[in-house]
C-alpha angles and dihedrals in degrees: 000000000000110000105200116209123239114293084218092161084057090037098057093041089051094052092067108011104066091028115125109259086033124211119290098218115035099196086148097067123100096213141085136244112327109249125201131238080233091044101049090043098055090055110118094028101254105082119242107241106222090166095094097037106127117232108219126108132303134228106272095232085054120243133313097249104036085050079053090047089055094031084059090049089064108019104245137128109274092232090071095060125090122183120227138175094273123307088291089080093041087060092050095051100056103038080060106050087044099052118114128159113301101354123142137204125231116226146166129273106229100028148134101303096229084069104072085025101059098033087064096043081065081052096244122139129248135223118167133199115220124250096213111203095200078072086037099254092295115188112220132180083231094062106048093048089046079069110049126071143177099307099049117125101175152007130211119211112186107195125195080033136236115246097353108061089228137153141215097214100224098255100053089046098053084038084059091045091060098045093054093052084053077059097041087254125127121211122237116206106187101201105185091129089053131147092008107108141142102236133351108024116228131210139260113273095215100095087059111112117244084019119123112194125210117183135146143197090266121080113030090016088050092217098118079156102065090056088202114148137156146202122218117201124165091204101106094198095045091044077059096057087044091054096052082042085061103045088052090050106047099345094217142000113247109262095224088061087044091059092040093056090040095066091036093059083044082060100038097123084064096047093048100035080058083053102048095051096049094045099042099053082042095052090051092050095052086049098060097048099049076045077062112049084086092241096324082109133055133182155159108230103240115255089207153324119068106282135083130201114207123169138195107270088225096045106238117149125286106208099080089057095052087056092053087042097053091046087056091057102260127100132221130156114245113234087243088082093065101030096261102097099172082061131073131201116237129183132199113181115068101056094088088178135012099039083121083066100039090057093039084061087040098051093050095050081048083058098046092050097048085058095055097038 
C-alpha cells in the first residue's frame, strides 16, 4: 500500500482559503487574476456560444484546435501536443511511462511538493539539486547534473520556478538537455509559469532536442478551473505510449473545458497582458516593503513566474507568523510546505485589487513580530 505524505502546501491553502468567510487577501495563491465564465467568453467581441457544445468525449490526444492554440503558445507543430487534465496528470503520465527498476528522478529543492510526492508513489527515487539563495536561486545545467548518477531517468526544470521566481537562461537548459541524452534521460521543463518574466522574456523550451515539456492553463493563463494541461513531445513514438497512458488515465477532456481553453489561448495576449499588469505593479509593491523591514526580511526578486520566496533574516521559523498573518486577514504559505521553514511563499498575481492593503497588514505583523523577537 502506498502511504502518500501530507499534502501540507494543499492543506494549509485549503484551511483558509476555502473557509467561510474566506480570506480577504490571498497572497498565498500561484495563480494569476480570477476570470469569469461571462468574462472569458466575451473576449473577442463576439461571445462564444457553449449552449449547444455536446458533451460527449473528446479525442485523448485533445482536439485538433485547441492542440493548434497551444501549438501556437510555444511554437511547435500541433502534432506534438498532447491535452491532459492539468500538468498533474502530465506528470503522472509520464512518471509512469519512464519508470524502470531502480531509476530515480532528479528534481528542485526547493521545489513544487508533488514532485518528490508523486514520483515515489511510482516508486522512483529521488535526488534533488539545491536552488541556493545566497546565488539567488540560480538555476544552472551543473547542478542539476551533479545530481544526477547512473540510475537517473529523468530531471524536472521548473522555469519560471515554484516557489523561487527563478529563471534557466536558454542556453544552460539546452546545454543540460543535451547532457542528459548523452545519459538516456530526457529533460522535463514544466513551463506553467511561461511566458510570464521581469525582464527579457525566454522561450519555450519545447523546440530543444531530448525537452519534454509539461504546462497548463493555471498558472501564466490564470484558468486553474478549466484543469486543462499538455505535454509536448516531439518524440513521435513516445507521444504514442502517452496517448494510450491517457486514455487509460481519464480517457478524454471534456469538450466543454476544451472550448473553453481553446478561446481562451486565441485570446492569450488578453489574458497575459491582465496578468502582467497585475503582477508587475504587485511585484513592485512587495519589493518595496521587504525593502522596509529594515533587514527582518530577506529575498531574491523573482525573475519570473508569480511567487515569491522571502525568508526571516535571522532564520526562525515562518509558520507562527502565518498564522498571525492569516488571523489578521492576509494569506501567505509558510516555508514548511516546501521543506524551507524559515521562508514563506508569497504571490503576487492573483490579488487584482486590494495588495496595497494586504502589505499594509504585512507589513504591520512584520512589525509585531520584529518587537517580540
Amino acid at each position: 500500500m502506498m502511504d502518500l505524505p501530507p499534502f501540507l502546501l494543499d492543506h494549509w491553502l485549503s484551511k483558509y482559503d476555502f473557509a467561510t468567510p474566506p480570506i480577504a487577501f490571498n497572497l498565498a495563491s500561484s495563480t494569476g487574476p480570477r476570470w469569469s465564465v461571462d468574462e472569458l467568453t466575451e473576449l473577442g467581441g463576439a461571445p462564444l456560444d457553449i449552449a449547444r457544445t455536446v458533451l460527449s468525449y473528446a479525442p485523448p490526444a485533445g482536439d485538433r484546435a485547441l492542440r493548434e492554440a497551444v501549438a501556437a503558445l510555444h511554437a511547435v507543430d500541433p502534432d506534438w501536443v498532447v491535452m491532459t487534465t492539468g500538468a498533474s496528470e502530465a506528470l503522472s503520465i509520464l512518471l509512469c511511462l519512464e519508470q524502470r527498476h531502480a531509476a530515480n528522478l532528479v528534481i528542485p529543492d526547493p521545489g513544487y511538493p508533488a514532485y518528490a510526492a508523486m514520483a515515489r508513489a511510482w516508486r522512483w527515487g529521488v535526488r534533488q539539486y539545491p536552488l541556493a539563495r545566497e546565488a539567488g536561486f540560480t538555476q544552472r545545467r551543473e547542478t542539476v547534473l551533479n545530481a544526477a548518477d547512473a540510475d537517473t531517468a529523468m530531471a524536472i526544470v521548473n522555469t519560471p520556478h515554484n516557489p523561487t521566481g527563478s529563471v534557466m537562461e536558454a542556453g544552460e537548459l539546452a546545454g543540460l538537455a543535451d547532457a542528459l541524452a548523452a545519459r538516456g534521460a530526457p529533460l522535463v521543463v514544466d513551463e506553467v509559469y511561461h511566458p510570464l518574466y521581469f525582464g527579457a522574456p525566454l522561450p519555450s523550451a519545447a523546440g530543444v532536442e531530448n525537452v519534454i515539456v509539461i504546462s497548463d492553463m493555471s498558472k501564466a493563463l490564470s484558468l486553474p478551473g478549466l484543469r486543462t494541461g499538455w505535454i509536448i513531445d516531439r518524440d513521435a513514438a513516445r507521444r504514442g505510449r502517452i496517448i494510450d497512458a491517457r486514455s487509460y488515465f481519464t480517457i478524454s477532456g471534456s469538450p466543454l473545458l476544451e472550448r473553453l481553453a481553446a478561446h481562451a489561448l486565441r485570446h492569450a495576449d488578453a489574458l497575459l497582458d491582465r496578468l502582467r499588469m497585475v503582477a508587475g505593479g504587485n511585484l513592485d509593491r512587495l519589493d518595496a516593503m521587504i525593502m522596509r523591514s529594515e533587514g527582518v526580511l530577506s529575498w531574491s526578486r523573482p525573475r519570473g513566474g508569480t511567487t515569491s520566496f522571502p525568508w526571516f533574516s535571522d532564520g526562525r521559523d515562518s509558520r507562527r507568523f502565518c498564522e498571525a498573518l492569516a488571523d489578521a486577514g492576509v494569506l501567505v504559505a509558510p516555508g514548511d510546505c516546501f521543506g524551507h521553514p524559515s521562508h514563506m511563499r508569497v504571490g503576487f498575481a492573483q490579488q487584482a485589487e486590494g495588495f496595497e492593503a494586504a502589505i499594509m497588514r504585512f507589513a504591520e505583523t512584520v512589525a509585531v513580530c520584529k518587537s517580540v523577537a
